[in-house]
N, C-alpha and C positions, 0 to 999 in steps of 0.2 A: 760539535759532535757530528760525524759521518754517519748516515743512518741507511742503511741497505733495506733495498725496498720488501727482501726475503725475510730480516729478519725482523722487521716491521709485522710484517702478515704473520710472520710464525707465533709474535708475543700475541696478536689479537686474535689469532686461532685460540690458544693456550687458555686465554682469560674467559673467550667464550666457552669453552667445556669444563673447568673447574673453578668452583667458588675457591678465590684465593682472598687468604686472611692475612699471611704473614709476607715479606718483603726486607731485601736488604738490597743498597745500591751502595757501587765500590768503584774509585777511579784505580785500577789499575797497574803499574809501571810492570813490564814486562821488559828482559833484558834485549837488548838491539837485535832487530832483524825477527825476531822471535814473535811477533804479535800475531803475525796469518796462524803459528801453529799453536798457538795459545786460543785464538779462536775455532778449527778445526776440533779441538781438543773437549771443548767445554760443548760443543754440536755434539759429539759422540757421546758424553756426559747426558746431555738431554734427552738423546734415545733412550737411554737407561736409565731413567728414574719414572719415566711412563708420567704419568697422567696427577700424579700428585703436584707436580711444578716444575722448574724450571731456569734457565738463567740466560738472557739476553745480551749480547754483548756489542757496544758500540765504538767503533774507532773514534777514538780523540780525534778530531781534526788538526788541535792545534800541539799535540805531541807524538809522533808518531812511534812512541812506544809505549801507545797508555790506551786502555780500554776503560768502558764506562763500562762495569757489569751491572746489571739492574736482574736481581730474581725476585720470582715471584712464585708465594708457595701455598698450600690448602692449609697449612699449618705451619709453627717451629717444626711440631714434633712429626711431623710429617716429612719435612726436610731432615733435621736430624736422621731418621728411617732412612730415607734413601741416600743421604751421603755415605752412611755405615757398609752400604752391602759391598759386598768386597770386591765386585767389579768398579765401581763408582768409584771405592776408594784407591783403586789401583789409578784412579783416571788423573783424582786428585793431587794423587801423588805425585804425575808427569806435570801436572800442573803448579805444583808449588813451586818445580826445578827449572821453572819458568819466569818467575813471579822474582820483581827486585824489591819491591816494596807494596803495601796497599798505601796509596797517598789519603784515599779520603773513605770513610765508611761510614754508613747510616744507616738504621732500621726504617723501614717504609711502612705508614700504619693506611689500612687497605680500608676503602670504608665497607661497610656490611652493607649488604644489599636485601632490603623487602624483599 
């Protein structure tokens, strides 16, 4: 996995301002050529869900049409909230018409923190 030194800092900005509980990480397949606007896309997404969470996205190194999304969020229902608002979901929607498959998915359990 390619890891951009930007969105490295953006996830450890993120984690230090909200306690995050809940987490899903997804390998990706986005359709050819298509992965820069797939990531531009889910940046603009993150503007707009504020401070609740989040979603990090890493080039596959070894498929250049696959992203590793890793979010992370204060809660589900937290996330639920802000995928619903109708900017978001307008974002989603550019983003499914992107998306050829999700190869791999997995809930991420966050530890709690004293």
């Amino acid at each position: 996995v390619a890891v951009p030194s930007h969105a490295l800092r953006a996830m450890e900005s993120l984690m230090e301002e909200v306690i995050l509980e809940y987490g899903l990480i997804r390998q990706i397949i986005v359709q050819p050529d298509m992965r820069g606007a797939y990531v531009q896309l889910v940046r603009q997404m993150n503007e707009l869900v504020g401070q609740v969470g989040g979603t990090t996205d890493l080039e596959d190194a070894a498929n250049e049409n696959a992203v590793w999304s890793i979010e992370f969020w204060a809660s589900k229902s937290s996330r639920d909230e802000a995928l619903a608002r109708d900017t978001v979901a307008a974002l989603i929607e550019k983003l499914q018409g992107l998306i050829l498959e999700v190869a791999t998915e997995g809930q991420i359990q966050l530890p709690k923190l004293d």
